[in-house]
C-alpha positions in Angstrom: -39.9 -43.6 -28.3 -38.0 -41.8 -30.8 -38.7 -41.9 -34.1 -36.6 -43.1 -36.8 -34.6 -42.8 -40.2 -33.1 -45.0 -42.1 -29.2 -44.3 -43.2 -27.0 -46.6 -45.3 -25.0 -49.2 -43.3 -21.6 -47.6 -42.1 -20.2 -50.6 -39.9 -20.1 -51.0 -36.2 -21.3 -47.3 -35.2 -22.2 -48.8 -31.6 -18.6 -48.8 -30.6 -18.2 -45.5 -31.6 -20.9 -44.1 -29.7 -19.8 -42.2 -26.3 -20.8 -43.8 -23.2 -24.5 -43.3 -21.1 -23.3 -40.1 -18.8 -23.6 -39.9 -15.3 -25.7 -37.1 -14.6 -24.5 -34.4 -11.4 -26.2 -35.2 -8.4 -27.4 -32.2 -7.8 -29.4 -31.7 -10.7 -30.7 -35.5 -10.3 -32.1 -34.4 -6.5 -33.3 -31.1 -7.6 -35.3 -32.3 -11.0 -36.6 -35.6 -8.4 -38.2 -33.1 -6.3 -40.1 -30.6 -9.0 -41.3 -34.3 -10.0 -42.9 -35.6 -7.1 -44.1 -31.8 -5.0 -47.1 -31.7 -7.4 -48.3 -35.6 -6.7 -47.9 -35.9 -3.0 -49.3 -33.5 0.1 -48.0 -31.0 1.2 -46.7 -33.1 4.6 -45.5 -36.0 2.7 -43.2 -33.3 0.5 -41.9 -31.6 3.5 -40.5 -34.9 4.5 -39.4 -36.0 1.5 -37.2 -32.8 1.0 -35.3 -33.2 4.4 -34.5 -36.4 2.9 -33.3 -35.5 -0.2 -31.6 -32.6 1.5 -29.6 -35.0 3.7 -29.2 -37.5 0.9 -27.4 -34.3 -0.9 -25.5 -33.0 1.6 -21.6 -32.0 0.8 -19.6 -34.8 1.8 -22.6 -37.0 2.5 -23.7 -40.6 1.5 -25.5 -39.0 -1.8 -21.9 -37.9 -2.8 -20.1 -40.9 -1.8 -22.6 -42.9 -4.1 -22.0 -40.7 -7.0 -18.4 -41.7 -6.8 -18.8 -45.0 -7.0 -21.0 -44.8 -9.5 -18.7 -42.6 -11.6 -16.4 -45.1 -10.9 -18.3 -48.0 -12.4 -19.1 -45.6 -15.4 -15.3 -45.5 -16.4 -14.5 -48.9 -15.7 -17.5 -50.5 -18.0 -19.3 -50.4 -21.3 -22.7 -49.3 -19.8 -23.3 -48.8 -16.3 -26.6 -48.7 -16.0 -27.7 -52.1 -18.4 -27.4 -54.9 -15.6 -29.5 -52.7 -13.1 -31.7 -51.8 -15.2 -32.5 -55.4 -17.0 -32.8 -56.8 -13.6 -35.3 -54.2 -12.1 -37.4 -53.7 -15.0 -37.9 -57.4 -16.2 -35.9 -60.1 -14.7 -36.5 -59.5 -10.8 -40.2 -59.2 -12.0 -42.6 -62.1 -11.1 -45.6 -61.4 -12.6 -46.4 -63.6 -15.8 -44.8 -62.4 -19.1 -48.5 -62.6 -20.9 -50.1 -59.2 -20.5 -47.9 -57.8 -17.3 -44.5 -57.2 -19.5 -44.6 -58.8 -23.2 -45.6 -56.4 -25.6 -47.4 -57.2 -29.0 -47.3 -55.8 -32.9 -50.9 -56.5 -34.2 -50.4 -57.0 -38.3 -52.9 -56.2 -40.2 -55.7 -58.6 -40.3 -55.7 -61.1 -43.1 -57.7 -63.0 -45.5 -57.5 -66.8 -45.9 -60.3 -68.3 -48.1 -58.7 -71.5 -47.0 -56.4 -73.0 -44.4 -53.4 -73.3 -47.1 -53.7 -69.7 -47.4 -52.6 -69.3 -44.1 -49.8 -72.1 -44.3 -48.6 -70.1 -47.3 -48.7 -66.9 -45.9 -47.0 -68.3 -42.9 -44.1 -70.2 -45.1 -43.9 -66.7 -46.8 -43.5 -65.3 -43.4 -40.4 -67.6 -42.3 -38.7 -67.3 -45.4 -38.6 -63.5 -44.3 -37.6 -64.0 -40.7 -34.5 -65.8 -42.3 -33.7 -63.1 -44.9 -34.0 -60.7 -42.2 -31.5 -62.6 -39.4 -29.4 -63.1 -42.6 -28.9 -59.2 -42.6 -28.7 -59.1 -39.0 -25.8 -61.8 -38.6 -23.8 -60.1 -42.2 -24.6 -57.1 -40.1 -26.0 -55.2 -43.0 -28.6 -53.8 -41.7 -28.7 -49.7 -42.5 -28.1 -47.7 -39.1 -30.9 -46.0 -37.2 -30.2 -42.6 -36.4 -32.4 -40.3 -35.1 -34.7 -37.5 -36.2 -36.2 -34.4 -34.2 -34.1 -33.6 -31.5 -30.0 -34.5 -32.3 -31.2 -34.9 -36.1 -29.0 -37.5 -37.5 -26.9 -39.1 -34.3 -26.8 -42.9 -35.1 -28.8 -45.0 -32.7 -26.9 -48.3 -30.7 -27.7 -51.4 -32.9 -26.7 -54.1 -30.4 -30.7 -54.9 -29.5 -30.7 -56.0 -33.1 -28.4 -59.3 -32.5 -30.7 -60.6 -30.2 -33.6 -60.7 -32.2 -33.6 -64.4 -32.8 -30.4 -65.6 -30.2 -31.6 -64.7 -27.0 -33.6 -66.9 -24.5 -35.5 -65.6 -21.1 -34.9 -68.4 -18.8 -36.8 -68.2 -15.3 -35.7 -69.0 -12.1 -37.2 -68.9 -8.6 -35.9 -65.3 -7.7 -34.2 -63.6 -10.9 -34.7 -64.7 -14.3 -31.5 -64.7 -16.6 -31.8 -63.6 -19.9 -29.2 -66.1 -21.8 -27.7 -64.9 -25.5 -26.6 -67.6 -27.7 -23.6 -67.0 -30.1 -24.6 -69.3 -32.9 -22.0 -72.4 -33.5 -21.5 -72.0 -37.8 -21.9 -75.7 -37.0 -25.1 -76.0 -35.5 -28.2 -76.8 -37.8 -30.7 -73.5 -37.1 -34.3 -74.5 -36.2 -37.6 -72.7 -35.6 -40.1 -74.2 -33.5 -43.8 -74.3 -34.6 -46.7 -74.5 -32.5 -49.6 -76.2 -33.4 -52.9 -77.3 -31.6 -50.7 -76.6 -28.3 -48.3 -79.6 -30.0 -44.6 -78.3 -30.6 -42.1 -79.3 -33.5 -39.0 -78.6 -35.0 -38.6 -77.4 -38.4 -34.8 -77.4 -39.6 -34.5 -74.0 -41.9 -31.2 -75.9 -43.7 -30.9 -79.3 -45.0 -27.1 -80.8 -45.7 -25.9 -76.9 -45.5 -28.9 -75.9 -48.3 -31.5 -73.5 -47.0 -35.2 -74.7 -47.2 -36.9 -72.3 -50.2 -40.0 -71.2 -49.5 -41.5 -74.5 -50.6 -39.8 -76.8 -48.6 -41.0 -74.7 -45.6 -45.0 -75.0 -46.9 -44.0 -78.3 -47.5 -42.9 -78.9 -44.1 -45.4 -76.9 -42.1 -48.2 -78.8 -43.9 -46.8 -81.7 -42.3 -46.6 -80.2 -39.2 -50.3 -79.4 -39.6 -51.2 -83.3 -40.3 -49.4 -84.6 -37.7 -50.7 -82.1 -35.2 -54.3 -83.4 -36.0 -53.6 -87.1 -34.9 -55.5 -87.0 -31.3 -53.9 -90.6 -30.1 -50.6 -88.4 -30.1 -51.5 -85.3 -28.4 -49.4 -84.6 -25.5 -50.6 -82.2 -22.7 -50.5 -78.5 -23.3 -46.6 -77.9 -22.2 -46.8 -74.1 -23.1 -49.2 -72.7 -20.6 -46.1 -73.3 -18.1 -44.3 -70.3 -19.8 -47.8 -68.3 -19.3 -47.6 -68.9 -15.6 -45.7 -66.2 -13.1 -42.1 -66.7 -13.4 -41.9 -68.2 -9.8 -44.6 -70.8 -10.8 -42.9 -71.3 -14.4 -39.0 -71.6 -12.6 -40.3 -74.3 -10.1 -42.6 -76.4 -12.5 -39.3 -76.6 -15.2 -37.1 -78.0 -12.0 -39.9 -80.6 -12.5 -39.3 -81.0 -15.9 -36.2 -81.6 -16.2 -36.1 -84.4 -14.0 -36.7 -86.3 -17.1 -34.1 -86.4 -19.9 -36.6 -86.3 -22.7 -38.4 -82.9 -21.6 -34.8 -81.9 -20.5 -33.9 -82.3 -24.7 -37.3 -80.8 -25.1 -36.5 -77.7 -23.4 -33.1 -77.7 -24.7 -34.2 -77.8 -28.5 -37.2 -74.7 -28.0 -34.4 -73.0 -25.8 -32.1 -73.1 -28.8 -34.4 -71.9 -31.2 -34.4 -69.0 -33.5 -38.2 -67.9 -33.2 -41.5 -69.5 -32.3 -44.3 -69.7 -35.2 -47.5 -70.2 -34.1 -50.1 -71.8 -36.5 -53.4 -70.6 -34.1 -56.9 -72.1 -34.7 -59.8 -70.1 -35.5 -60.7 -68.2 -32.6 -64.3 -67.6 -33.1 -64.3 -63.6 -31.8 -65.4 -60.5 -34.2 -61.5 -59.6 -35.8 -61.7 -56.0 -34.3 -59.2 -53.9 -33.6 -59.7 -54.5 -29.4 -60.1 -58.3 -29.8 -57.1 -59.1 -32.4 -55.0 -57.3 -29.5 -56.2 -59.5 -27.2 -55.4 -62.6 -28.8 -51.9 -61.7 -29.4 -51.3 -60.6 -25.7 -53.0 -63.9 -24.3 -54.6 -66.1 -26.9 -57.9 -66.1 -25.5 -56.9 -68.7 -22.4 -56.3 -72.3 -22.3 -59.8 -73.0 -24.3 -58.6 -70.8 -27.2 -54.8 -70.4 -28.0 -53.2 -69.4 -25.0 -51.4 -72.8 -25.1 -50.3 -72.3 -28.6 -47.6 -70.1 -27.1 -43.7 -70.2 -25.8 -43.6 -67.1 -23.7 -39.7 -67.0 -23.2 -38.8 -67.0 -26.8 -38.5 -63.3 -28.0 -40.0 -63.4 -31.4 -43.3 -65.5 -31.3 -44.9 -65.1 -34.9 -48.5 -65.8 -34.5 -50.8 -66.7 -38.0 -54.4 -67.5 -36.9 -56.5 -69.4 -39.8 -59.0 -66.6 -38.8 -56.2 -63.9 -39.8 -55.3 -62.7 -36.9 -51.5 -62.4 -36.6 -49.1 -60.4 -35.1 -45.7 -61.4 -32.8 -45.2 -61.5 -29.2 -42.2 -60.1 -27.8 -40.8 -60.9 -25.2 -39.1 -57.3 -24.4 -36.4 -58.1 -22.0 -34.1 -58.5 -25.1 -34.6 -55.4 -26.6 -37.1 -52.3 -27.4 -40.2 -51.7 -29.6 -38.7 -49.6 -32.3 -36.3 -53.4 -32.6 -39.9 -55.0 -32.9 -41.3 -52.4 -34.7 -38.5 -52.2 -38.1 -38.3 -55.9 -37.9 -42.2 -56.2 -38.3 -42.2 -53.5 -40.9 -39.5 -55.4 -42.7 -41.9 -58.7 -43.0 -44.7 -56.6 -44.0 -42.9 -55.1 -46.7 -41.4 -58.3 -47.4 -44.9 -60.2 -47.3 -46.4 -57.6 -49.9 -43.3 -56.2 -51.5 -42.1 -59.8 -52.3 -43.7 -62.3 -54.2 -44.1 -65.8 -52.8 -41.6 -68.0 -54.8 -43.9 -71.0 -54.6 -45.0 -71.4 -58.3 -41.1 -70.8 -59.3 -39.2 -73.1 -56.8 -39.3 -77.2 -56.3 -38.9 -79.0 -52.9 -36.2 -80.7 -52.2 -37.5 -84.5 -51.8 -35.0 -85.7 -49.0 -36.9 -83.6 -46.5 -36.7 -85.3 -43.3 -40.4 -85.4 -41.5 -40.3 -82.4 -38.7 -39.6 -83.9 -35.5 -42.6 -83.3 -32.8 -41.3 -82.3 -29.1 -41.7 -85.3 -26.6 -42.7 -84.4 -22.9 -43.0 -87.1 -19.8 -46.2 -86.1 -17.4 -47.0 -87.0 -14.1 -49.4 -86.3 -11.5 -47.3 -83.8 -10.1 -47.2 -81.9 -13.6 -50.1 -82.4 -14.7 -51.6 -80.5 -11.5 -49.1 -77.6 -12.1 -50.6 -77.4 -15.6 -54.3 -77.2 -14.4 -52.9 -74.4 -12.4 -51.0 -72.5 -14.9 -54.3 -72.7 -17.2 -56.5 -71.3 -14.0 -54.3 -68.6 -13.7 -53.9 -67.7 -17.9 -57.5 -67.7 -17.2 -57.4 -65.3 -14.4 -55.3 -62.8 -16.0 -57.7 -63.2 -19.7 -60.3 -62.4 -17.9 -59.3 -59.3 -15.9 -57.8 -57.7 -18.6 -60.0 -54.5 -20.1 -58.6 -53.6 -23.6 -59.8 -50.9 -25.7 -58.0 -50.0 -29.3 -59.7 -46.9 -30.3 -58.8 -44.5 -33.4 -59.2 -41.4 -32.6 -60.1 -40.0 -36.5 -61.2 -36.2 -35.9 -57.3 -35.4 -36.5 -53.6 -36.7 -36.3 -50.3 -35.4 -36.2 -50.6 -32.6 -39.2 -52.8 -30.9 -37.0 -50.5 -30.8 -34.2 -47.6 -30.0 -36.8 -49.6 -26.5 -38.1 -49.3 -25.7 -34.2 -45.6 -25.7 -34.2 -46.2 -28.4 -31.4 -44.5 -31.5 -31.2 -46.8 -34.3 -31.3 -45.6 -36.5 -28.7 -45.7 -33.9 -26.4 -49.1 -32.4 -27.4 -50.5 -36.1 -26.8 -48.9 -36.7 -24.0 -50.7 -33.7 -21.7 -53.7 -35.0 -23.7 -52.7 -38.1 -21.8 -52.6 -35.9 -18.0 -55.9 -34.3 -19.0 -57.9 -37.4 -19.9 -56.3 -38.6 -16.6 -57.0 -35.7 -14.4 -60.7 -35.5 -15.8 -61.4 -39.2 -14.9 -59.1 -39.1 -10.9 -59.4 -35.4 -10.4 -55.5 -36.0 -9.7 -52.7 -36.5 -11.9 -49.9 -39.7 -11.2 -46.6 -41.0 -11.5 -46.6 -41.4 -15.2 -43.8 -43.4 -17.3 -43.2 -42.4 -21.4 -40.6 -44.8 -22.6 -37.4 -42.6 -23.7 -34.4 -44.6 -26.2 -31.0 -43.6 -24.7 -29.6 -46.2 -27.8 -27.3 -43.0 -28.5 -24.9 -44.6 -26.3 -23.3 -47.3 -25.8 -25.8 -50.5 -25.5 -28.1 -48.1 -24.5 -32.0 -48.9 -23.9 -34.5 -46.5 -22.4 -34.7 -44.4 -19.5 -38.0 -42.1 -18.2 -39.8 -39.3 -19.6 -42.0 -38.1 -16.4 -44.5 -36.5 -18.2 -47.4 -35.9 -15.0 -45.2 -32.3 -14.8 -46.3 -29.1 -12.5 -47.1 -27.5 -16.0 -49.3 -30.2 -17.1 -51.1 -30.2 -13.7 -51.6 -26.4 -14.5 -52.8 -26.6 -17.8 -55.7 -29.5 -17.0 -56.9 -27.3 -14.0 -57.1 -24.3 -16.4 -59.2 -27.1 -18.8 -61.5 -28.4 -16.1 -61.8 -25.5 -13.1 -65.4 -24.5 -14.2 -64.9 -22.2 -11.3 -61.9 -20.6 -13.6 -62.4 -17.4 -15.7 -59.2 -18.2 -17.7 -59.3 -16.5 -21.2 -58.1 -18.8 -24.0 -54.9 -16.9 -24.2 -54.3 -17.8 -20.7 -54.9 -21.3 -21.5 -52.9 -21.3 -24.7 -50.1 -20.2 -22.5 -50.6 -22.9 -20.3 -50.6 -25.6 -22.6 -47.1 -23.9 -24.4 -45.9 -24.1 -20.7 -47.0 -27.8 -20.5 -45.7 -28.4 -24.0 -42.2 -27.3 -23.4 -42.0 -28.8 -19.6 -42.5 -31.8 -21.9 -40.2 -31.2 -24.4 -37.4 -30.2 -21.9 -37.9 -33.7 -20.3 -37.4 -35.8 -23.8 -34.5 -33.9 -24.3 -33.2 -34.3 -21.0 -34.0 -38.1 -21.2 -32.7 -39.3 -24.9 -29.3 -37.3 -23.6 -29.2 -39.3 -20.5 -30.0 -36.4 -18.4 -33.2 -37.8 -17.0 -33.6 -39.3 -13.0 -35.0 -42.3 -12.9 -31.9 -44.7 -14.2 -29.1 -42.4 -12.2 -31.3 -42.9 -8.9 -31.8 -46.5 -9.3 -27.8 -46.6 -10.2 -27.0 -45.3 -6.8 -29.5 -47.7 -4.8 -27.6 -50.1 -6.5 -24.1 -49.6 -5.4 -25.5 -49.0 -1.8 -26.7 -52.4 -2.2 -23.7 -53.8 -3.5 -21.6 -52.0 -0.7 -23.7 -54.0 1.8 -25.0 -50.6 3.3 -28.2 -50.5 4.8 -30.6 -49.0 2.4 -30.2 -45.0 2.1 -33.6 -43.2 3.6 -34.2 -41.4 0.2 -35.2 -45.0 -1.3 -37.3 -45.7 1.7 -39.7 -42.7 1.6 -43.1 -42.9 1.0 -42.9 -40.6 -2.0 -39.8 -42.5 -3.9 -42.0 -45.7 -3.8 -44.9 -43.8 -4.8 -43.2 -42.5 -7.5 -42.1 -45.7 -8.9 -45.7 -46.8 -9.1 -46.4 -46.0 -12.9 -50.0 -45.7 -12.5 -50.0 -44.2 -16.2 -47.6 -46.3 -18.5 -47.2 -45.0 -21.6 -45.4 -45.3 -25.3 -45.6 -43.4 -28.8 -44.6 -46.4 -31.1 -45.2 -45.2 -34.8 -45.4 -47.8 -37.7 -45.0 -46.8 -41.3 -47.2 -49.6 -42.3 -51.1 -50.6 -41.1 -50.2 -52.3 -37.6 -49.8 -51.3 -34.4 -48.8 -52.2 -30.5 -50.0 -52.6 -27.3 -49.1 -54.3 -23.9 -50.8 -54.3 -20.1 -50.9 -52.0 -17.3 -48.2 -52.4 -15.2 -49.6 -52.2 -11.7 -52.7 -53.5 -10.6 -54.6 -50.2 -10.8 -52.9 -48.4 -13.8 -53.3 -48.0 -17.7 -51.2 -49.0 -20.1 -51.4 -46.8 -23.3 -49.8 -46.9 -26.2 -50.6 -44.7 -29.1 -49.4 -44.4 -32.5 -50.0 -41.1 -34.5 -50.4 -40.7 -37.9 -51.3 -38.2 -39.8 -54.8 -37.7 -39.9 -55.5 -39.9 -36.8 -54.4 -41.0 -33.9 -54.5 -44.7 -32.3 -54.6 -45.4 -28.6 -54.4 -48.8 -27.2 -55.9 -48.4 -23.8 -55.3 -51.2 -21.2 -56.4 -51.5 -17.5 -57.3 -54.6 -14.8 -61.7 -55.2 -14.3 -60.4 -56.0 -10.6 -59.5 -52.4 -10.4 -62.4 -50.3 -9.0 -60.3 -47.1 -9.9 -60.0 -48.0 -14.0 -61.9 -48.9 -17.1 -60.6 -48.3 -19.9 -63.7 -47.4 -22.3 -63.7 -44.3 -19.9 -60.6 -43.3 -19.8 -60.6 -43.3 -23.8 -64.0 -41.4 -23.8 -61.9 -38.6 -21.5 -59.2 -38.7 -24.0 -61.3 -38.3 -27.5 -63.3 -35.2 -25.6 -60.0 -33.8 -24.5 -58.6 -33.9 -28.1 -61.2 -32.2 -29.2 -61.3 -29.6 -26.8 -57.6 -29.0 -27.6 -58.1 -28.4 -31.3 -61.1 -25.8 -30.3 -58.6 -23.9 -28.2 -56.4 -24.0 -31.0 -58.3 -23.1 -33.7 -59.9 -20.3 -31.3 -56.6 -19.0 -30.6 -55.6 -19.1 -34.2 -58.4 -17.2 -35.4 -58.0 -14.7 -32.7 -54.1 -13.9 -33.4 -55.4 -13.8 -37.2 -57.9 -11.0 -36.0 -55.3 -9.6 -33.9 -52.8 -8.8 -37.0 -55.3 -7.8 -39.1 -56.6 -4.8 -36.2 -54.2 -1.3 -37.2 -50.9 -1.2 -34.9 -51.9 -1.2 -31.1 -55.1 -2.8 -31.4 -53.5 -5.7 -29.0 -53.5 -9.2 -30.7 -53.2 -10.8 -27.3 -51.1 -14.0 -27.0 -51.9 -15.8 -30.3 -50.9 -18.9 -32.1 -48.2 -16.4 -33.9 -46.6 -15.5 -30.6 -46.3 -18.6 -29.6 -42.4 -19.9 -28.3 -40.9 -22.0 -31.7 -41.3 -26.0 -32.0 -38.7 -27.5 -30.1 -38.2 -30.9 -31.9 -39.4 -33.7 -29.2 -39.4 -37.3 -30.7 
């Protein structure tokens, strides 16, 4: 994920940004098979290259795709979006908890008392409305880039759907809906309490609620959420269910026109606030993560949730808060600068409470009415067995890695993301004696309604480097290993540059299984083989989301015998959020992050060793040999 800048507002830069390229064929097939040689045997590759060959041919069914496809670029905005929406997120079944929604853990909080946390949370809403109100004035400064293409602004489109969109599911493709606000419709939030839902109406007769009319309002919300004789049955686990379950248990809801107008009223929501109970866990790092991606079950507050909203704001009374995204809508830098936004806002900003009066016509917040029967109330014992399921297999380790940070990596002339990244292969390779299929999230938001596309970072120079690390059989002097790792370095660094350009494989081949598919052809061998679905197994799914401020993100694995890891450098440490499945025999996370800290470390030695030896090396008289030092190293080429 890039990083990026701030730059003053200069109006609708997104329509003047060129359009996500095409890239040639050839170079697609050609990159696909350096990617995969390294991962497969030697059989497996043989076949897959006759494949790709044939795929490839002049005047074959590769070309004829191409042209289609370079049709479809010319004739729309994007024409990659709908393809890729649909495969990465809304042909997905799996739950949203864990499996896809991502999380920004703030940093932990102290409340003396409940009202603290009401405040802080009233505090929190009134910035969630300042910052839409920038969104829909569009005043919000443009994001452009830094590092590679220094300065190119960045699409701002995932912006506007911050607080409008809605992930609806259905029994075989979800359909991510995006409301365009009425100036006529009264805006609402929806707050969750004690797995009770209720409006709260952020305007009164065309006055916006002040920060005391929303602690005014949310107390009430807490009051009426204690009465037991009116506790309804924990609606929200539904949403935390797998998106087949969820679509046919809502066809059960509906059936009734008072959970139809309940649906209908969180649907049409800006955001989700979720007042959470104490949870009764240590606040570490590792468990706060934990309660934001699933609440701790049905016994805790995984019922306190609305999964298909895309902003969930979470304020525990223990002080564990965060959001929950749900990331179909847009990407975790969006997340990331709104959350640094309310952070700022929260500390930068003084609550207003002890300078503004309530408005006393304040109509009591309405709570959401739902009809149960049998048949529901067995598809909610099911959806809470299955939140359960999924809490329980889920292995999470936050760990900061403090020797060093991104300075360090800096005084190499290394980029950081890339340097961490074949810290990634090597903790990998030391742990499966093999290296995988490995996804880095890349923004392509230089173009038009851009999103992300792959950085394949498991490259044949990374597989050469870890051997060089862990061959104890290898006489490799640390020059030769210094080389390696430049090699490794830049392998990586060509990839990011090839990706954020819109140069990389992964959306132009799933661009041209899509047109076969919409041609009614039968599907093309290439996306058949053995190694293409291999490939698309991200065993290692990984992101570099930087804050500016104390927080930071994590999400899931995203296969059943993967790691999800997210990191977040800074500059005198590093931290990882390391996720994998207990029902995986061939994870655990603890070691894996064990693999990684010792493989830092053994990094910096070679550094430093190679340093001091290229310092040695200049200081012998002319044609004492200063072998391949830090000083002849290739220069930093700018990754993210």
């Amino acid at each position: 994920m890039p990083i990026l800048e701030r730059q003053p507002s200069r109006g609708r830069e997104s329509e003047n940004l060129p359009k996500v390229p095409v890239p040639p064929l050839k170079q697609t097939l050609d990159t696909y098979l350096k990617c995969v040689q390294h991962l497969v045997t030697v059989e497996q590759f043989a076949k897959t290259k006759v494949i790709v060959e044939r795929f490839g041919a002049p005047g074959g069914l590769g070309e004829a795709l191409q042209k289609r496809l370079l049709e479809k670029r010319d004739k729309t905005t994007n024409w990659v979006y709908d393809y890729w929406l649909e495969d990465m997120y809304l042909n997905n079944r799996l739950a949203l908890p864990v499996n896809s929604s991502p999380v920004m853990v703030f940093p932990k909080q102290t409340f003396r008392v409940e009202k603290d946390a009401i405040r802080f949370a009233a505090h929190l809403v009134i910035g969630v409305l300042e910052y839409k109100a920038l969104i829909d004035a569009r005043e919000l400064p443009v994001d452009v880039a830094r590092g590679q293409l220094a300065g190119t602004p960045m699409c701002m489109e995932q912006y506007e759907r911050l607080f409008t969109c809605y992930r609806y599911p259905d029994p075989r493709r979800d359909v991510l809906d995006v409301r365009v606000n009425q100036a006529s419709e009264p805006e609402h939030i929806i707050v969750a309490r004690k797995n009770q839902f209720f409006i709260l109406d952020v305007a009164t007769k065309n006055r916006p609620l002040n920060e005391m009319d929303v602690l005014s309002q949310l107390e009430k919300i807490v009051k009426m959420a204690d009465s037991a004789e009116e506790r309804l049955p924990p609606f929200g686990l539904l949403t935390a269910d797998g998106r087949t379950e969820w679509a046919q248990a809502r066809d059960a809801l509906v059936k009734d026109p008072i959970n139809k107008e309940s649906l209908a009223l969180i649907e049409s929501c800006l955001c989700v606030v979720c007042l959470d109970e104490r949870s009764g866990t240590e606040p570490s790092d590792t468990n706060r993560a934990l309660l934001m991606l699933h609440g701790g079950g049905h016994e805790k507050n995984g019922a306190n949730r609305w999964y298909d909203k895309p902003m969930q704001f979470v304020v525990g009374m223990d002080g564990v808060c965060g959001v929950v995204c749900e990331h179909s809508a847009f990407e975790g830098i969006v997340l990331v600068q709104c959350s640094e936004y309310l952070m700022k806002y929260m500390t930068g900003s003084p609550s207003k409470l002890a300078r503004s009066s309530s408005v006393t016509e304040l109509s009591l917040p309405r709570r959401l009415r739902w009809k149960c029967n049998p048949h529901i109330q067995g598809l909610l014992a099911a959806s809470a067995d299955r939140l359960q399921r999924l809490v329980r297999n889920l292995d999470m380790d936050v760990h900061k890695f403090t020797v060093y940070g991104k300075e360090f990596i800096k005084k190499q002339k290394m980029s950081p993301d890339a340097y961490i990244q074949v810290a990634l292969q090597l903790a990998f390779y030391r742990c499966n004696g093999r290296l995988v299929s490995t996804y880095e999230s890349a923004s392509i938001r230089r173009f038009q309604q851009g999103r992300v596309d792959n950085i394949r970072s498991a490259t044949p120079q990374a597989l050469a480097f870890v051997k060089a690390m862990t061959d104890e059989k290898a006489t490799l002097t640390d020059s030769e290993k210094m080389k390696k790792l430049w090699d490794a370095i830049n392998a990586q660094t060509s990839f990011t540059i090839a990706a954020i350009t819109g140069m990389a494989i992964d959306n132009h081949l799933l661009g041209l299984r899509e047109i076969a598919k919409e041609l009614k052809m039968e599907k093309p061998d290439i996306f058949c083989d053995e190694t293409y679905l291999a490939s698309n197994q991200f065993i290692l799914s990984t992101s570099q989301v930087p804050t500016s401020v104390e927080m930071f993100c994590c999400y899931g694995p995203v296969v059943p015998s993967g790691y999800g890891a997210c990191y977040n450098p800074q500059a005198d440490h590093v931290l990882f959020c390391v996720s994998s499945f207990r029902e995986s025999t061939e994870t655990c996370s603890a070691v894996f992050v064990k693999a990684l800290e010792e493989g830092l470390v053994e990094l910096r030695d070679l550094c430093n060793r190679s340093s001091h030896a290229a310092s040695a090396g200049a200081a012998k008289p002319a044609g004492g040999g200063g072998g391949q030092g830090a000083g002849s190293q290739p220069p930093l080429r700018a990754g993210k």
